[in-house]
Rosetta silent file (secondary structure, phi, psi, omega in degrees, C-alpha in Angstrom):
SEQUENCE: XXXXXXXXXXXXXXXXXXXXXXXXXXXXXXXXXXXXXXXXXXXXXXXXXXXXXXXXXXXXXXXXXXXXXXXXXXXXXXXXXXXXXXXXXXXXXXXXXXXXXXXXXXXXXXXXXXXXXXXX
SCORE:     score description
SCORE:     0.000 S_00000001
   1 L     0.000  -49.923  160.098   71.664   35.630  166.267 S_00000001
   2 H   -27.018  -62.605 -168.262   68.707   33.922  164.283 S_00000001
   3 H   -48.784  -49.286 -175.481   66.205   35.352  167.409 S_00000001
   4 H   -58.748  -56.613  169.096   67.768   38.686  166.795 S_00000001
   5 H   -52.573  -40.436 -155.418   67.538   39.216  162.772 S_00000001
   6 H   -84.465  -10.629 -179.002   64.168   37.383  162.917 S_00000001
   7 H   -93.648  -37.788  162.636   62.595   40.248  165.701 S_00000001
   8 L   -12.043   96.258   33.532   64.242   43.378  163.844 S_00000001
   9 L  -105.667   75.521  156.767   63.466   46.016  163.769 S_00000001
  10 L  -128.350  135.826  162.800   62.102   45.198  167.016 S_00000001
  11 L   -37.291  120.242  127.233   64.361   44.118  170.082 S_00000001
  12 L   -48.253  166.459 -144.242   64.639   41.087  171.041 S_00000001
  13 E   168.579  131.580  151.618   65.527   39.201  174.841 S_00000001
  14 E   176.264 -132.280 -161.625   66.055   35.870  176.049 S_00000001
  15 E  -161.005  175.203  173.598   68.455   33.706  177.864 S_00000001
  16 E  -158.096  117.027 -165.344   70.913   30.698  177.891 S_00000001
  17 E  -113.373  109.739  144.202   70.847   27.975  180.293 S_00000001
  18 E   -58.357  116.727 -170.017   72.523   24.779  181.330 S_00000001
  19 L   -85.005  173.817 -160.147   70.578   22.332  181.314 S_00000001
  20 L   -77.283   24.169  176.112   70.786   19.244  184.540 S_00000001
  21 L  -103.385  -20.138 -175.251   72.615   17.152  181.462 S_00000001
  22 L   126.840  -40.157  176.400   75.448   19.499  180.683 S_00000001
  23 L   -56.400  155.997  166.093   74.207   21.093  177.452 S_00000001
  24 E  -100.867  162.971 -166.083   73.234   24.627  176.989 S_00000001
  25 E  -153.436  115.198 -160.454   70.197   25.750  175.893 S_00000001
  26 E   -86.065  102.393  173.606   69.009   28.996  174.028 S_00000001
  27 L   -91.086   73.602  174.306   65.559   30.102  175.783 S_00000001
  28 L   -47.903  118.878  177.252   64.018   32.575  173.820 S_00000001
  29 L   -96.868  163.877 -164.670   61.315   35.619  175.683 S_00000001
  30 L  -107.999  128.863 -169.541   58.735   37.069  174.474 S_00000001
  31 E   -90.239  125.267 -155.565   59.782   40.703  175.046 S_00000001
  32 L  -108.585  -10.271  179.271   56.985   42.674  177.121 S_00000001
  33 L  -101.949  143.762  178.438   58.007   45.788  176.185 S_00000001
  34 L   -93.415  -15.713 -166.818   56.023   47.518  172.837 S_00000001
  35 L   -89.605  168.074  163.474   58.423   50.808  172.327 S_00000001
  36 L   -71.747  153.106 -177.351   61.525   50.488  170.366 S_00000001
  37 L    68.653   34.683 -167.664   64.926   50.242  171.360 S_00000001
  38 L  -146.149  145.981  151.733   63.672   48.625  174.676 S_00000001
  39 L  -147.960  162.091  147.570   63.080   45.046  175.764 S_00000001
  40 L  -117.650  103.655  178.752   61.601   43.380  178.919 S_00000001
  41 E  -101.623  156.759 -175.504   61.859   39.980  179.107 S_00000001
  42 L   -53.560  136.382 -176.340   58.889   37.785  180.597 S_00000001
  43 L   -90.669    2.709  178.798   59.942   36.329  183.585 S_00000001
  44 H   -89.751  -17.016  170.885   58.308   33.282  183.189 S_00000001
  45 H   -66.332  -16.523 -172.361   60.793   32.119  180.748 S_00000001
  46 H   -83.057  -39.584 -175.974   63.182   32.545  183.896 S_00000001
  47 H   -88.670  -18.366  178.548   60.863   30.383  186.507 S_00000001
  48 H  -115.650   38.356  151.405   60.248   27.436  184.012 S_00000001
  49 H   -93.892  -34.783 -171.262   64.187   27.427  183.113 S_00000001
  50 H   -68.975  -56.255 -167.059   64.630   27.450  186.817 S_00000001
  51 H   -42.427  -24.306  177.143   61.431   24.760  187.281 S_00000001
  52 H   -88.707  -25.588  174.730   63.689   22.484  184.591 S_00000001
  53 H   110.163   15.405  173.447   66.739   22.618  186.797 S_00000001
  54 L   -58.411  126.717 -168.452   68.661   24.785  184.368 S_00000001
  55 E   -90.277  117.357  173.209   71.451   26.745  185.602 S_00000001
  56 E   -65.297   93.186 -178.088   71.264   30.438  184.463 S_00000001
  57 E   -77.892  -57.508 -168.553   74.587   31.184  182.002 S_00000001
  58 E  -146.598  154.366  145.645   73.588   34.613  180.118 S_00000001
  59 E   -79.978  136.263 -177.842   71.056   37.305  178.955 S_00000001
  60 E  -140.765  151.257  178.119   71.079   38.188  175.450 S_00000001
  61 E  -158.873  158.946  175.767   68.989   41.260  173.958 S_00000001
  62 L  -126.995  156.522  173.756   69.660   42.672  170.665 S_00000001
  63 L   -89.511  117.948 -166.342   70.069   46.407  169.228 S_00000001
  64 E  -126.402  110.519 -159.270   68.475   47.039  166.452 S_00000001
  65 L    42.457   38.564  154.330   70.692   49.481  163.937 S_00000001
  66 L  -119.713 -175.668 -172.985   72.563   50.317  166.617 S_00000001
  67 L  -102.710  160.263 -162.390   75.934   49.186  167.754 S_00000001
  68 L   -80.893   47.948 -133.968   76.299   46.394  170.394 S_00000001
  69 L  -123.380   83.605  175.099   76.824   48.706  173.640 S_00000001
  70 L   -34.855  143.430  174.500   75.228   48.279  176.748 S_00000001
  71 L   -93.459 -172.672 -176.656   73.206   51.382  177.093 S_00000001
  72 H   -74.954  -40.652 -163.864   72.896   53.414  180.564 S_00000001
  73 H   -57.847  -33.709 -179.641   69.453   51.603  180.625 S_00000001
  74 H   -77.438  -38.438 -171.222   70.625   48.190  180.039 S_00000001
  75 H   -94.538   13.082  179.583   72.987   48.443  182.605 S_00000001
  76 H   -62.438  -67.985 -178.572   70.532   50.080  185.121 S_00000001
  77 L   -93.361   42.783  152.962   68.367   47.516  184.839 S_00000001
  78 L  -123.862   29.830 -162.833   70.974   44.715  185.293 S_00000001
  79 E  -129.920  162.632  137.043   72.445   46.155  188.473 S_00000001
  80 E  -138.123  115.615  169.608   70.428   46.380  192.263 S_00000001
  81 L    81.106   24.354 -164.525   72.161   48.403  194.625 S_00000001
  82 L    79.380   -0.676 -171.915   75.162   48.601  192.567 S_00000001
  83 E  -134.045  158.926  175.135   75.699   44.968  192.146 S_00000001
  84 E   -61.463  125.350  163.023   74.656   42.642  189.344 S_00000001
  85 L   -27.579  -38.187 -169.078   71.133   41.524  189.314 S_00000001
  86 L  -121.265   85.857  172.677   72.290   38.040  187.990 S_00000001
  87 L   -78.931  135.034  165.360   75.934   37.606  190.047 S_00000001
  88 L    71.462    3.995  162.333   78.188   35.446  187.507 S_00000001
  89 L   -66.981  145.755  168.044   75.410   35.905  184.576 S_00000001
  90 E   -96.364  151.861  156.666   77.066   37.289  181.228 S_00000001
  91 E   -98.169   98.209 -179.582   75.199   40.222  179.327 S_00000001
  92 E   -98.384  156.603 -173.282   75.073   39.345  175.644 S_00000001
  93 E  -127.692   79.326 -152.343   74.548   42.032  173.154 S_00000001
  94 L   -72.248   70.114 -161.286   73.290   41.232  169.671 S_00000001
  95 L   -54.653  122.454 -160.648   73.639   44.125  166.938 S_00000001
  96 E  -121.659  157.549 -150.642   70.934   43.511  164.323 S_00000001
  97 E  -138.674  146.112  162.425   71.788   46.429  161.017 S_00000001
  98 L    24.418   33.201 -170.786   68.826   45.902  158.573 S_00000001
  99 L    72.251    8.516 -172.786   67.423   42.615  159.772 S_00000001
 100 E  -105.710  123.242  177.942   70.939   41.480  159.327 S_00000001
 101 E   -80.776  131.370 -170.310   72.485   40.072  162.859 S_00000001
 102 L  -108.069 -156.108 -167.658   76.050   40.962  163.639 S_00000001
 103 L   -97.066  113.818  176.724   78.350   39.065  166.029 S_00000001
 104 L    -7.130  166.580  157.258   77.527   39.446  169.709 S_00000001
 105 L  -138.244  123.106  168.549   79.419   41.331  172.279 S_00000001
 106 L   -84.074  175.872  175.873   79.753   39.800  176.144 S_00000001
 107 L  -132.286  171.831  178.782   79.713   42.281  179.051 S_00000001
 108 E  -161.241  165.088  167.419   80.482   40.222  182.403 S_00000001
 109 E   -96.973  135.989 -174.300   81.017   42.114  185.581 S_00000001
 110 L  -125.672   98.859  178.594   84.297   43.740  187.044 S_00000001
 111 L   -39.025  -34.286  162.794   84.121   44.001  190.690 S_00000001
 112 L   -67.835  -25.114  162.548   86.824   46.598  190.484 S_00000001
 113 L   -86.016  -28.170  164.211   85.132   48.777  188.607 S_00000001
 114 L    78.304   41.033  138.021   82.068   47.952  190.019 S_00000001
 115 L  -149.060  161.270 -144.233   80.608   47.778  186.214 S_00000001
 116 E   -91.233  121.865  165.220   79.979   45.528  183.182 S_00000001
 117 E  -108.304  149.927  156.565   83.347   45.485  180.738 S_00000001
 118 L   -64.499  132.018 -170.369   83.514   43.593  177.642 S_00000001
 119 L   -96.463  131.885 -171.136   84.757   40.199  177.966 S_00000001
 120 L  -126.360    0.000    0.000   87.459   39.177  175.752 S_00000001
């Protein structure tokens, strides 16, 4: 939530990883995209979380003065072929209102629907 207020009003992107001790670990990206309401994150935070032996838990991007709602775009690009990009990855979704961060929302995937529901 910190990553999120402190990029605002620009999106923010990064990731959360188990590390090979058992702990989690908040891996912040550098977001590659320049327009608003968009992020891309740099994939190199992804190869030297794999390159640590870190097990890939979630995604997290934030909204900025919007509400916390995968968009069609977010879930576009988290799907190939209809299936999650990241099978058993969470989607987190931070809503940041005036540089002020609200409380996340997961999305996870539901094979019956064959799209990302909120996880409760």
């Amino acid at each position: 939530m910190a990553h999120a207020a402190a990029g605002w009003p620009m999106e923010v992107c990064g990731l959360v990883a188990r590390c090979p001790n058992g702990t989690l670990a908040v891996r912040p990206a550098r977001n590659l995209s320049d327009l608003p309401g968009t992020f891309l994150l740099d994939p190199a935070v992804l190869v030297a979380s794999h390159r640590q032996g870190e097990v890939l838990i979630a995604l997290y991007h934030s909204h900025c003065d919007a509400p916390a709602i995968l968009s069609a775009a977010d879930r576009a690009a988290a799907c190939l072929d209809g299936a999650p990009a990241w099978p058993g990855v969470a989607l987190w979704v931070v809503p940041v209102v005036a540089g002020v961060a609200g409380p996340p929302v997961c999305y996870t995937w539901n094979d019956t629907l064959a799209d990302f529901t909120v996880r409760t």
